[in-house]
PQR file with spaces between the fields and no chain letter, atoms N, CA, C, O and H, PARSE charges and radii, in Angstrom:
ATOM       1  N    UNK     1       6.048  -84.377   46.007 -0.4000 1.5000
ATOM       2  CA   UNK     1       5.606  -85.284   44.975 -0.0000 2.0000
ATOM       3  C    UNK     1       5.400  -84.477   43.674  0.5500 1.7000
ATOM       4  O    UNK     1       4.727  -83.446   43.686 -0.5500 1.4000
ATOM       5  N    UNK     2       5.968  -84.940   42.579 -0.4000 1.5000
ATOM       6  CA   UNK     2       5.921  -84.597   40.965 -0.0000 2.0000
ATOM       7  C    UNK     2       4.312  -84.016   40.702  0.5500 1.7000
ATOM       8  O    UNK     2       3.416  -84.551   41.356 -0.5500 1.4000
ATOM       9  H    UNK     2       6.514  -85.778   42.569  0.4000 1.0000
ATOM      10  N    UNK     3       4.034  -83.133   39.925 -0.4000 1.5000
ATOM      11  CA   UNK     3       2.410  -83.263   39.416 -0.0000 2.0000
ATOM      12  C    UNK     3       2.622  -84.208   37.945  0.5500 1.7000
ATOM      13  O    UNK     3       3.729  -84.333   37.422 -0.5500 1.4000
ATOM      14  H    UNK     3       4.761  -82.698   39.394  0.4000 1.0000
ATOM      15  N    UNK     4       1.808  -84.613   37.589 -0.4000 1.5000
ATOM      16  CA   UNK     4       2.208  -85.524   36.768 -0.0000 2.0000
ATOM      17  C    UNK     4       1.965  -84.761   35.337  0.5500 1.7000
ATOM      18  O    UNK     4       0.941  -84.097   35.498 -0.5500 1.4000
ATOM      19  H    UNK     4       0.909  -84.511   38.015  0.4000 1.0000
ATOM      20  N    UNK     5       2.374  -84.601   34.241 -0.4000 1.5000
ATOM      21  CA   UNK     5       2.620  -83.915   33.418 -0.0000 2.0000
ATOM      22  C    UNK     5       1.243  -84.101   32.150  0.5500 1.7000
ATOM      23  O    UNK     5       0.881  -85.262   31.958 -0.5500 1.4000
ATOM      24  H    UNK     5       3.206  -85.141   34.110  0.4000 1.0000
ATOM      25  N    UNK     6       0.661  -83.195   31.489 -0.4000 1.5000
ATOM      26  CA   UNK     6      -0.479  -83.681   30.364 -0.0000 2.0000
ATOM      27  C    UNK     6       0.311  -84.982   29.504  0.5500 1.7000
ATOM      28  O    UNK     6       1.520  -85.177   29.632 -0.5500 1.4000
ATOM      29  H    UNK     6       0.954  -82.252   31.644  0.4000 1.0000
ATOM      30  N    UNK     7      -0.399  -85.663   28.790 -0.4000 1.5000
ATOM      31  CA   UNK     7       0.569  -86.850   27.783 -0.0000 2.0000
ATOM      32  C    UNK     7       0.301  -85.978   26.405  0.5500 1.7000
ATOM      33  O    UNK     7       1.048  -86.138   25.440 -0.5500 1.4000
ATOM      34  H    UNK     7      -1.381  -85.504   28.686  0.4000 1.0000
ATOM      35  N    UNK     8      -0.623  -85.201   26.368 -0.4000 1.5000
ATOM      36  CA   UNK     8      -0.546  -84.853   24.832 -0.0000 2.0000
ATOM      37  C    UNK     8      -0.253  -83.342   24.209  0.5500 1.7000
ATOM      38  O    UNK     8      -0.353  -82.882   23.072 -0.5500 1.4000
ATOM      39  H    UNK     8      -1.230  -85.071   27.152  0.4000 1.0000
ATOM      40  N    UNK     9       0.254  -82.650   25.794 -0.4000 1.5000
ATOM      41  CA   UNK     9       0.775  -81.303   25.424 -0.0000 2.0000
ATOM      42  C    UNK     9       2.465  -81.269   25.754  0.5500 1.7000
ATOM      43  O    UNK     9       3.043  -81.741   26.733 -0.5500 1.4000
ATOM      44  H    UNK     9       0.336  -83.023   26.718  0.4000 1.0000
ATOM      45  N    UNK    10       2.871  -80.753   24.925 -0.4000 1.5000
ATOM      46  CA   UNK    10       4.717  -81.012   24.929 -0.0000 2.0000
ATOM      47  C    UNK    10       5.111  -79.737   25.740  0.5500 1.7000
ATOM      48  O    UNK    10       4.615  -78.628   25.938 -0.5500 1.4000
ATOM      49  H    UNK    10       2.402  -80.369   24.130  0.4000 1.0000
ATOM      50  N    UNK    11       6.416  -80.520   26.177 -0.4000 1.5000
ATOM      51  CA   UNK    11       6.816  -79.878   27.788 -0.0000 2.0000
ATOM      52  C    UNK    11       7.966  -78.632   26.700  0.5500 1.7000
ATOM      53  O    UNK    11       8.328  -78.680   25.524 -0.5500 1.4000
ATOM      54  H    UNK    11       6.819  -81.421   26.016  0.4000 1.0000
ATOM      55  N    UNK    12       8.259  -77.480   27.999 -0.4000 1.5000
ATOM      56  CA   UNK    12       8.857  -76.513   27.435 -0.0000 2.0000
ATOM      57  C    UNK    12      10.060  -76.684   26.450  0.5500 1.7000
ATOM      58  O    UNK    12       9.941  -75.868   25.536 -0.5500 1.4000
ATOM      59  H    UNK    12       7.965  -77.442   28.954  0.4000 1.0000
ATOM      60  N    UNK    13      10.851  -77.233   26.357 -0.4000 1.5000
ATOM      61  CA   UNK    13      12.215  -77.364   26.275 -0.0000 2.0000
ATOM      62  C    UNK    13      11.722  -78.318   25.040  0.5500 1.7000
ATOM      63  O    UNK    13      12.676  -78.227   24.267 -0.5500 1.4000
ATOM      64  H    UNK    13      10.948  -77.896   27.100  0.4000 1.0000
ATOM      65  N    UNK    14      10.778  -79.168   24.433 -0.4000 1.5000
ATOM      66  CA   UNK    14      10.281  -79.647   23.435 -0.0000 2.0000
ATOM      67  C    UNK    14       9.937  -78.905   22.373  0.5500 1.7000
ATOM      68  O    UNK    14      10.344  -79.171   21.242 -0.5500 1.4000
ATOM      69  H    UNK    14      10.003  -79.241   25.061  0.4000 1.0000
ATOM      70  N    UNK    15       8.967  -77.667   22.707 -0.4000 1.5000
ATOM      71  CA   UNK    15       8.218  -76.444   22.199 -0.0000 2.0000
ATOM      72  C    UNK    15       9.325  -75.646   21.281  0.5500 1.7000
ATOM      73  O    UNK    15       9.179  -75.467   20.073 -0.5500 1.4000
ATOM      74  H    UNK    15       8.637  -77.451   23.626  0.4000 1.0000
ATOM      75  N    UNK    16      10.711  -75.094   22.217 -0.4000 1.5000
ATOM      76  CA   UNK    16      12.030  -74.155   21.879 -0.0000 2.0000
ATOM      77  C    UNK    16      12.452  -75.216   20.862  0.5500 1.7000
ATOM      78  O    UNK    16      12.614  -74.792   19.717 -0.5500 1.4000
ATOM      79  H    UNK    16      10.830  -75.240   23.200  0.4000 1.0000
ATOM      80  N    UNK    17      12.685  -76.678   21.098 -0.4000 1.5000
ATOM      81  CA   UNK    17      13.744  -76.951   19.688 -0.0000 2.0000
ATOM      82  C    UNK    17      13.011  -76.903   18.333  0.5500 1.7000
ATOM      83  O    UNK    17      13.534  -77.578   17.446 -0.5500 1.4000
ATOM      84  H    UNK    17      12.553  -77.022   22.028  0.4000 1.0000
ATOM      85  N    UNK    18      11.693  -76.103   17.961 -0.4000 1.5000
ATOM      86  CA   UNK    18      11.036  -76.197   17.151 -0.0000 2.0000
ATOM      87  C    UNK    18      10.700  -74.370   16.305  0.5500 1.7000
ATOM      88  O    UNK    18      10.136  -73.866   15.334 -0.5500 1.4000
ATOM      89  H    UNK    18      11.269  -75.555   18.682  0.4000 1.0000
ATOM      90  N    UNK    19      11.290  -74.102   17.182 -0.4000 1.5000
ATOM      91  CA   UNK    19      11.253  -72.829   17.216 -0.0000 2.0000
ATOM      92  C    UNK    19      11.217  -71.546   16.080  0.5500 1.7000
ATOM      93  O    UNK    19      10.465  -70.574   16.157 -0.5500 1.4000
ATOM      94  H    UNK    19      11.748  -74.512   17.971  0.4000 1.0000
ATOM      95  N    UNK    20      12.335  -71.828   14.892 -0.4000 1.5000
ATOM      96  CA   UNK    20      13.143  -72.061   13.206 -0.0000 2.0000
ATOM      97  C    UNK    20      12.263  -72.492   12.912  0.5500 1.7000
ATOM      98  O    UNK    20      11.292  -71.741   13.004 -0.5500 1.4000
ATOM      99  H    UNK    20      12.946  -72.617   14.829  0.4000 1.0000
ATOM     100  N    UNK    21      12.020  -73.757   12.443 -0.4000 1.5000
ATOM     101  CA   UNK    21      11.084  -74.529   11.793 -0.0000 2.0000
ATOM     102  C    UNK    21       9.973  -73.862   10.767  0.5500 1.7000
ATOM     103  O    UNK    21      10.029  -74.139    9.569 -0.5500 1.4000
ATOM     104  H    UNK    21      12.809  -74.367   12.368  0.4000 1.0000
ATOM     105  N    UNK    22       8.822  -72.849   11.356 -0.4000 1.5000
ATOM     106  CA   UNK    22       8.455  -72.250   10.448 -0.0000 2.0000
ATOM     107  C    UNK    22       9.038  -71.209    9.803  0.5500 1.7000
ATOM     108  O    UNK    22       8.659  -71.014    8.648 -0.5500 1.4000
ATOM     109  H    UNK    22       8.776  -72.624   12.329  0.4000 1.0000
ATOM     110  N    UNK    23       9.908  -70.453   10.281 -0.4000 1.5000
ATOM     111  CA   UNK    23      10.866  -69.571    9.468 -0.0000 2.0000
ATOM     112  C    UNK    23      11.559  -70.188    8.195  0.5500 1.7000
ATOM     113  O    UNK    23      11.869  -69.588    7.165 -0.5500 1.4000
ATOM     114  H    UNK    23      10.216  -70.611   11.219  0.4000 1.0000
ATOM     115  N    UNK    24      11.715  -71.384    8.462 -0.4000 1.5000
ATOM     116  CA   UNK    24      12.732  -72.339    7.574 -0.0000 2.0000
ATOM     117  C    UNK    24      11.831  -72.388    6.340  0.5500 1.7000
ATOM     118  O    UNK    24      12.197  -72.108    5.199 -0.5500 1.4000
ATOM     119  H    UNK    24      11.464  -71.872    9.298  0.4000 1.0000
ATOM     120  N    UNK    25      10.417  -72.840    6.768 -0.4000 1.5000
ATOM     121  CA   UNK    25       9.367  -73.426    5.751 -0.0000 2.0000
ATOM     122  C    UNK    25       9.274  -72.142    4.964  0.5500 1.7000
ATOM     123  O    UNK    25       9.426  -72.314    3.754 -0.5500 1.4000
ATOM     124  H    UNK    25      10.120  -73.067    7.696  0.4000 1.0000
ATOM     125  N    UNK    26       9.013  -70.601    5.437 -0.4000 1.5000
ATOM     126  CA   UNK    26       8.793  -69.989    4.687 -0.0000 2.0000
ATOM     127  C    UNK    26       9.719  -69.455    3.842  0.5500 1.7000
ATOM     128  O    UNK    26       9.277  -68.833    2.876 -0.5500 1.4000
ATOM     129  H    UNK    26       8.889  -70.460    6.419  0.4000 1.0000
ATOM     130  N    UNK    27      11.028  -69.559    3.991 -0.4000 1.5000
ATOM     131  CA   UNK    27      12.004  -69.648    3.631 -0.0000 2.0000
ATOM     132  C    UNK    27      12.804  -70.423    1.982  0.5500 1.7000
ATOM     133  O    UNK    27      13.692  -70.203    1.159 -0.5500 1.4000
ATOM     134  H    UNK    27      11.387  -70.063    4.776  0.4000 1.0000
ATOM     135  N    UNK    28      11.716  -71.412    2.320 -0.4000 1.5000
ATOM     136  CA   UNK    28      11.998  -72.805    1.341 -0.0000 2.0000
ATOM     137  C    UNK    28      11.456  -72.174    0.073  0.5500 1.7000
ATOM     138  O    UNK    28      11.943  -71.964   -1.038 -0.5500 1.4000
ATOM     139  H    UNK    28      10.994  -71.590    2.989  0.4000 1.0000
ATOM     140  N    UNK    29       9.789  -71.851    0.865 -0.4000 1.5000
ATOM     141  CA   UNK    29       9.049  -71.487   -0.368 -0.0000 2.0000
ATOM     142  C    UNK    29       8.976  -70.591   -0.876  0.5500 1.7000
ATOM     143  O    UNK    29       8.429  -70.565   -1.979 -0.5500 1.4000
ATOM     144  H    UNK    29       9.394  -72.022    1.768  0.4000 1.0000
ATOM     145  N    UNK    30       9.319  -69.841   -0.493 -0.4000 1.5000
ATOM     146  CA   UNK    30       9.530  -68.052   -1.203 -0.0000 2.0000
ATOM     147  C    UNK    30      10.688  -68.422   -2.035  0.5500 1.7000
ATOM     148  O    UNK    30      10.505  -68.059   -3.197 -0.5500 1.4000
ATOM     149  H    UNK    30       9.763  -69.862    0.403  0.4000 1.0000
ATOM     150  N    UNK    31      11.824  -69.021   -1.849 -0.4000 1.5000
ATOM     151  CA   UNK    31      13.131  -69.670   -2.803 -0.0000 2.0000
ATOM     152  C    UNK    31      12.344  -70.567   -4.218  0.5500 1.7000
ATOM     153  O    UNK    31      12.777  -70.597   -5.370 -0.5500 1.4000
ATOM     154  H    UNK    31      11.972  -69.315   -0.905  0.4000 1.0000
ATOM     155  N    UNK    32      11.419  -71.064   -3.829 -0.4000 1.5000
ATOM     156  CA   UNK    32      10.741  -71.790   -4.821 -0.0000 2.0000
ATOM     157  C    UNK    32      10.148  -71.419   -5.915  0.5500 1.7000
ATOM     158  O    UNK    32      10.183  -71.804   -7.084 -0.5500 1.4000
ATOM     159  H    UNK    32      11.067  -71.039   -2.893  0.4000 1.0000
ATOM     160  N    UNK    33       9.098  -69.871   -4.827 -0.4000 1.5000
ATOM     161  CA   UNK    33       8.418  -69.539   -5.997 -0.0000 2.0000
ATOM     162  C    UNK    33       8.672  -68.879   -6.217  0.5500 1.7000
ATOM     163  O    UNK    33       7.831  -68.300   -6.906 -0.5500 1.4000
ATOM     164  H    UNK    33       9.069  -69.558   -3.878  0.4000 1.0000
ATOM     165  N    UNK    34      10.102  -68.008   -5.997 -0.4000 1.5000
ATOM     166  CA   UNK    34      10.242  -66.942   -7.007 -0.0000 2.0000
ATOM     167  C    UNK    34      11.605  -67.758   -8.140  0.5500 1.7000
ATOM     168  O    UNK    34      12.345  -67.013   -8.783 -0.5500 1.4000
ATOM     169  H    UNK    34      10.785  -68.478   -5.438  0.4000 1.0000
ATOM     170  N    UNK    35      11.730  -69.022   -8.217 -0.4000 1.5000
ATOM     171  CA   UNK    35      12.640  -69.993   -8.984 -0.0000 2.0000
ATOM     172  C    UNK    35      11.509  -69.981  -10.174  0.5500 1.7000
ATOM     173  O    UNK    35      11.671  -69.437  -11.267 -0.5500 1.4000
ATOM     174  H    UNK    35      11.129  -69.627   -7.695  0.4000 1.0000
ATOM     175  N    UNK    36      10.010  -70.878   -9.638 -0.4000 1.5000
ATOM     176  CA   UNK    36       9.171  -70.941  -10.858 -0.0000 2.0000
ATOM     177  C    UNK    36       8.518  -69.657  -11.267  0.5500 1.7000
ATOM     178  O    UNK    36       7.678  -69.774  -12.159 -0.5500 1.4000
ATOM     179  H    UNK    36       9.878  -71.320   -8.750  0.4000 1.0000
ATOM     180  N    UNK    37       8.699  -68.644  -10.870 -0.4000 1.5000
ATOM     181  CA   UNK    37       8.206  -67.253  -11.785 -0.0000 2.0000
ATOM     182  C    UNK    37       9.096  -66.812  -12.299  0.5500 1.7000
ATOM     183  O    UNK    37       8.855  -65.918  -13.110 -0.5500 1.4000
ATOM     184  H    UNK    37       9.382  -68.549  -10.146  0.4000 1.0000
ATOM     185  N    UNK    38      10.702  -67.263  -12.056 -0.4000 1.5000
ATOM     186  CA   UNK    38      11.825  -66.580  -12.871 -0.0000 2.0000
ATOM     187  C    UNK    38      11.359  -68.098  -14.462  0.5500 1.7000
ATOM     188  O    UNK    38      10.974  -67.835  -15.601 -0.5500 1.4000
ATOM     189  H    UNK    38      10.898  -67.989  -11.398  0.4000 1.0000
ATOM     190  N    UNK    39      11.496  -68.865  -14.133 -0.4000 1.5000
ATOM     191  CA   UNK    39      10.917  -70.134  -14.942 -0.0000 2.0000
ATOM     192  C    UNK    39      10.160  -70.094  -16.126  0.5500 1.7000
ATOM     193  O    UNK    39      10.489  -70.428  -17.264 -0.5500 1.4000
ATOM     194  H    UNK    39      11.809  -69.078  -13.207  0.4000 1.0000
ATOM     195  N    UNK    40       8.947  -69.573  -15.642 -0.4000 1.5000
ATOM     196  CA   UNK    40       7.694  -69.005  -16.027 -0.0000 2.0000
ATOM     197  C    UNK    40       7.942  -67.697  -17.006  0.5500 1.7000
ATOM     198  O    UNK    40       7.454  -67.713  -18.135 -0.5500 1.4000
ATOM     199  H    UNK    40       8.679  -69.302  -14.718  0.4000 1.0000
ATOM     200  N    UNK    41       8.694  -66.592  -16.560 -0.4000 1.5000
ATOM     201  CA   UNK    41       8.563  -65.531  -17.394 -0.0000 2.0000
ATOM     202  C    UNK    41       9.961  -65.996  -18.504  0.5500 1.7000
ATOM     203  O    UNK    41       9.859  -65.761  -19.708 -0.5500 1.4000
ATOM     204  H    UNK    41       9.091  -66.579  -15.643  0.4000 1.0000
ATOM     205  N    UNK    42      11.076  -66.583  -17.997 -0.4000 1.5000
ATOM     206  CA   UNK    42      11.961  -67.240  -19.244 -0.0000 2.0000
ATOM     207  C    UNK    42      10.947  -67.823  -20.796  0.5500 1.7000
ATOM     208  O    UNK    42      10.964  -67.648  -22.014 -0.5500 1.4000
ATOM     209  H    UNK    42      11.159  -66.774  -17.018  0.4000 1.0000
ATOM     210  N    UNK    43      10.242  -68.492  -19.884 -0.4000 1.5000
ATOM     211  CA   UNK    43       9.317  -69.603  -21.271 -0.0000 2.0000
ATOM     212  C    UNK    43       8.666  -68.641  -22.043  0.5500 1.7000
ATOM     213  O    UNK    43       8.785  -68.576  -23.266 -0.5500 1.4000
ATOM     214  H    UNK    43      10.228  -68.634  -18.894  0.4000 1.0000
ATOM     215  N    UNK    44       7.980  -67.891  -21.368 -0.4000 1.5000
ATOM     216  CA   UNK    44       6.577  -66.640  -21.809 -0.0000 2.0000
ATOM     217  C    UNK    44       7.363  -65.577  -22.399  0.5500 1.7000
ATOM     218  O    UNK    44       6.819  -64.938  -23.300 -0.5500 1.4000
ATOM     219  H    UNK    44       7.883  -67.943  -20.374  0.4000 1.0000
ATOM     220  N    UNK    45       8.390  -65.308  -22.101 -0.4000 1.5000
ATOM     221  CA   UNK    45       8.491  -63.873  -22.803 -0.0000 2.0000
ATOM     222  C    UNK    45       8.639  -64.488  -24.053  0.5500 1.7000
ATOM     223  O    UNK    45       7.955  -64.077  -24.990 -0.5500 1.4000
ATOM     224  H    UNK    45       8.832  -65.826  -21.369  0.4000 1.0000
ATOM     225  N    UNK    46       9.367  -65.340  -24.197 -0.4000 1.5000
ATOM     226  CA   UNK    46       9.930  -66.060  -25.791 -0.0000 2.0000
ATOM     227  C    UNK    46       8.983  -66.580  -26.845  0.5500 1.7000
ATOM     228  O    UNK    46       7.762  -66.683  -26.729 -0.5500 1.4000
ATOM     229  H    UNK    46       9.922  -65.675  -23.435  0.4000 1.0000
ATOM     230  N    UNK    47       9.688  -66.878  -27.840 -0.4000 1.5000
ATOM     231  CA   UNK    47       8.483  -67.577  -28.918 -0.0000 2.0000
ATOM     232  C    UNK    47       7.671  -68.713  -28.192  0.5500 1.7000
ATOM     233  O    UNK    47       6.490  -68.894  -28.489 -0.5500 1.4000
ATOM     234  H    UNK    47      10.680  -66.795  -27.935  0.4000 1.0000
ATOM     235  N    UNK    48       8.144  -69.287  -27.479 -0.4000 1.5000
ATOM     236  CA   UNK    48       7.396  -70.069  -26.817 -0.0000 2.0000
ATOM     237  C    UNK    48       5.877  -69.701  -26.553  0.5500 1.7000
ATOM     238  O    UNK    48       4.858  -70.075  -27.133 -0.5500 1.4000
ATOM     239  H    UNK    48       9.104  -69.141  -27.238  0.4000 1.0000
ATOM     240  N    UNK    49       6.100  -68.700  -25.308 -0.4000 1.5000
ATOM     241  CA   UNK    49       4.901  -67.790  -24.901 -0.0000 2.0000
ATOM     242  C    UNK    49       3.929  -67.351  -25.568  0.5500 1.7000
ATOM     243  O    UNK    49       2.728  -67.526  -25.360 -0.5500 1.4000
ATOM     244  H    UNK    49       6.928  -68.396  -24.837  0.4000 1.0000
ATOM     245  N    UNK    50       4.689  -66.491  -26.780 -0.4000 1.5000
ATOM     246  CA   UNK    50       3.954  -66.571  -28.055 -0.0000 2.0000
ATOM     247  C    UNK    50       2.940  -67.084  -29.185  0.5500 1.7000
ATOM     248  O    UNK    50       2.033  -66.585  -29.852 -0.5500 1.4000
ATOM     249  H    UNK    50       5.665  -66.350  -26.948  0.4000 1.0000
ATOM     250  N    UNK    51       3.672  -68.573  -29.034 -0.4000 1.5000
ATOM     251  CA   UNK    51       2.766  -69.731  -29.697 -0.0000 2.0000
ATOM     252  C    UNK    51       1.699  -70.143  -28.744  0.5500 1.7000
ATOM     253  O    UNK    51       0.502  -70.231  -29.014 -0.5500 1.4000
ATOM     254  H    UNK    51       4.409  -68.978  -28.492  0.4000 1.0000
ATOM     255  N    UNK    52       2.110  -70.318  -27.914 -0.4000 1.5000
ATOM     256  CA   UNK    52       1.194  -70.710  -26.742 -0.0000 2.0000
ATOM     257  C    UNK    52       0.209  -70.196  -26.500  0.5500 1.7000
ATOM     258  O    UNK    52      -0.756  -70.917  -26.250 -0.5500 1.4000
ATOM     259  H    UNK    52       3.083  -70.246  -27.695  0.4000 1.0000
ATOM     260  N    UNK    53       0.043  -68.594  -26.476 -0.4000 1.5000
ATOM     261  CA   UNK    53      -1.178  -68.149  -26.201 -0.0000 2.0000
ATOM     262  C    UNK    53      -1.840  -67.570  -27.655  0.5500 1.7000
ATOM     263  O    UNK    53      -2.884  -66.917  -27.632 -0.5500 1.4000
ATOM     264  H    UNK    53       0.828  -68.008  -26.679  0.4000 1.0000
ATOM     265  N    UNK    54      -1.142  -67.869  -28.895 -0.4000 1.5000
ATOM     266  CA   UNK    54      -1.834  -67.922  -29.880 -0.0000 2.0000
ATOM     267  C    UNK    54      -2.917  -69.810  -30.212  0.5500 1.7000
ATOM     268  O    UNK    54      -3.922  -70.265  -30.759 -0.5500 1.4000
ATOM     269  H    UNK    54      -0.295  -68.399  -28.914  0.4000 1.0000
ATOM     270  N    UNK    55      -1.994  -70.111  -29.575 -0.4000 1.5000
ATOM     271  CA   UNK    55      -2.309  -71.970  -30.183 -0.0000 2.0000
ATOM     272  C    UNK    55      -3.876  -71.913  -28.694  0.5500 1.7000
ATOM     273  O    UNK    55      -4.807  -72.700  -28.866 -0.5500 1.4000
ATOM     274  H    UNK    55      -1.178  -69.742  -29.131  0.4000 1.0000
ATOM     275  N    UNK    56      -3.901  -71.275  -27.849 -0.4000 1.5000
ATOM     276  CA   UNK    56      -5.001  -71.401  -26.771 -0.0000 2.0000
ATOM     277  C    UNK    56      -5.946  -70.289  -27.091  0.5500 1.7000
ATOM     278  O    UNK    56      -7.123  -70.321  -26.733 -0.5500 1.4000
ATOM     279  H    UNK    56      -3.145  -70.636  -27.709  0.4000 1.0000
ATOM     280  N    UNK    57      -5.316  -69.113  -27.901 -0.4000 1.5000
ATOM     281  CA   UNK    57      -7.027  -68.831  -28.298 -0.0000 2.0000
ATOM     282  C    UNK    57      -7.523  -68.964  -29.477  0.5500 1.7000
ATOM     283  O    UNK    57      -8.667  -68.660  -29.817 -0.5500 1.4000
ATOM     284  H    UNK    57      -4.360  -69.088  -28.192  0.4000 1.0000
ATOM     285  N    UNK    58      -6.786  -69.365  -30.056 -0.4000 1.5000
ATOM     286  CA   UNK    58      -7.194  -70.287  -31.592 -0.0000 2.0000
ATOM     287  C    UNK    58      -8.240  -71.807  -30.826  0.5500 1.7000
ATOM     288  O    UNK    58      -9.309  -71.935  -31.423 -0.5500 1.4000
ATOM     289  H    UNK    58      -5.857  -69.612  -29.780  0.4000 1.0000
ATOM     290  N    UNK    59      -8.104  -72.473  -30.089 -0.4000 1.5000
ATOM     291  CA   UNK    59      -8.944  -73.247  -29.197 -0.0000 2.0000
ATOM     292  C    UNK    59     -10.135  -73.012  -28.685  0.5500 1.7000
ATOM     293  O    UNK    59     -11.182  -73.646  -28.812 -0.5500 1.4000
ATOM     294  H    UNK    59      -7.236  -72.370  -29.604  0.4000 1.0000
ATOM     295  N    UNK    60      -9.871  -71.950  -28.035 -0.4000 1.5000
ATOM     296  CA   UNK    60     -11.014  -71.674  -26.908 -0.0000 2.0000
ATOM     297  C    UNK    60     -11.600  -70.992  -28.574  0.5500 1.7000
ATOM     298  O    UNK    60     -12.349  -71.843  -29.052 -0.5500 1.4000
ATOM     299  H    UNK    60      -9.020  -71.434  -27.932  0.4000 1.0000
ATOM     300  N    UNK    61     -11.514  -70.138  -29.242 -0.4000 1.5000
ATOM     301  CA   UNK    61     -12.501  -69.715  -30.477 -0.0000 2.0000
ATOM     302  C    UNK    61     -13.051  -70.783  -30.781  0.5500 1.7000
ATOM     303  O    UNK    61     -14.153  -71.171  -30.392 -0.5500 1.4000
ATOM     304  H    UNK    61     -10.905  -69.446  -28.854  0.4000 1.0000
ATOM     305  N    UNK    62     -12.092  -71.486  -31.712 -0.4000 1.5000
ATOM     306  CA   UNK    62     -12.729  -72.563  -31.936 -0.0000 2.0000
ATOM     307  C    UNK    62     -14.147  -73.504  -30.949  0.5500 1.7000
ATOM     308  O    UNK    62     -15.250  -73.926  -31.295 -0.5500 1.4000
ATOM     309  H    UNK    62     -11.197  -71.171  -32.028  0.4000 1.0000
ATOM     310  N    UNK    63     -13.555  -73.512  -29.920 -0.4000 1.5000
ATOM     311  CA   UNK    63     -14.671  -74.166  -29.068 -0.0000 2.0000
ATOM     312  C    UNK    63     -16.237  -73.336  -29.305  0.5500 1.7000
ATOM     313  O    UNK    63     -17.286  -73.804  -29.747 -0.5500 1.4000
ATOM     314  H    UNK    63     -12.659  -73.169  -29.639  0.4000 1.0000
ATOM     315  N    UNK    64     -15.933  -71.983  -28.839 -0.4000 1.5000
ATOM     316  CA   UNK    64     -16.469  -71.261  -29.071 -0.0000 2.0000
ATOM     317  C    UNK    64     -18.026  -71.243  -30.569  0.5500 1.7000
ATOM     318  O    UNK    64     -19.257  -71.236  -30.589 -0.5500 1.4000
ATOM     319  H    UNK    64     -15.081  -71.603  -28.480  0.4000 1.0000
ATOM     320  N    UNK    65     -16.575  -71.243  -31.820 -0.4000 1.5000
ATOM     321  CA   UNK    65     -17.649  -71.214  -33.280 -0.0000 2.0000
ATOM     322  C    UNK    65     -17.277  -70.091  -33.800  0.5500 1.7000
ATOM     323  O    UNK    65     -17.814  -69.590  -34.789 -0.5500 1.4000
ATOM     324  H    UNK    65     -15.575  -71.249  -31.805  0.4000 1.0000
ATOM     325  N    UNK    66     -16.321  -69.603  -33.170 -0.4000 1.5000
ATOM     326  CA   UNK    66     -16.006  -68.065  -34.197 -0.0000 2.0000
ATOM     327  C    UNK    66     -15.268  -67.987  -34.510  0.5500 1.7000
ATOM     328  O    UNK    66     -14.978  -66.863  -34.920 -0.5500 1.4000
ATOM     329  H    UNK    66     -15.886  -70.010  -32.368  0.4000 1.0000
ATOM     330  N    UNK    67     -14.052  -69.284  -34.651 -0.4000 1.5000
ATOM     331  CA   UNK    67     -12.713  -69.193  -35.441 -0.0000 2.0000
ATOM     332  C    UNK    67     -13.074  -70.204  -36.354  0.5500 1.7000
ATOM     333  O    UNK    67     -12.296  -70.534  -37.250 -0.5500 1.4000
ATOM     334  H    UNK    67     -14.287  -70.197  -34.318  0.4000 1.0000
């Protein structure tokens, strides 16, 4: 006679087709974030970058009282 199997723990051969899966995920995201830091340093090195962190501490002074 069969033993009858848990209902909420997955049988072997369930477990293996899953196996990739997190390799894949980390995979995805390391592709991602080194897409938005290539992204990121395009914008920043340029005048962009430039204005930007002039136009944010011209702000925060301001907030401040000393610009």
């Amino acid at each position: 006679m069969p033993r009858p199997t848990h209902p909420t723990r997955p049988r072997r051969h369930e477990r293996r087709a899953q196996d990739g899966i997190t390799t894949a995920e980390y995979a995805v995201g390391t592709a991602a974030g080194a897409g938005l830091a290539g992204l990121l340093y395009t914008m920043l090195s340029g005048g962009f970058g430039d204005q930007l962190l002039t136009t944010l501490f011209d702000h925060v002074l301001g907030l401040l009282g000393v610009g």
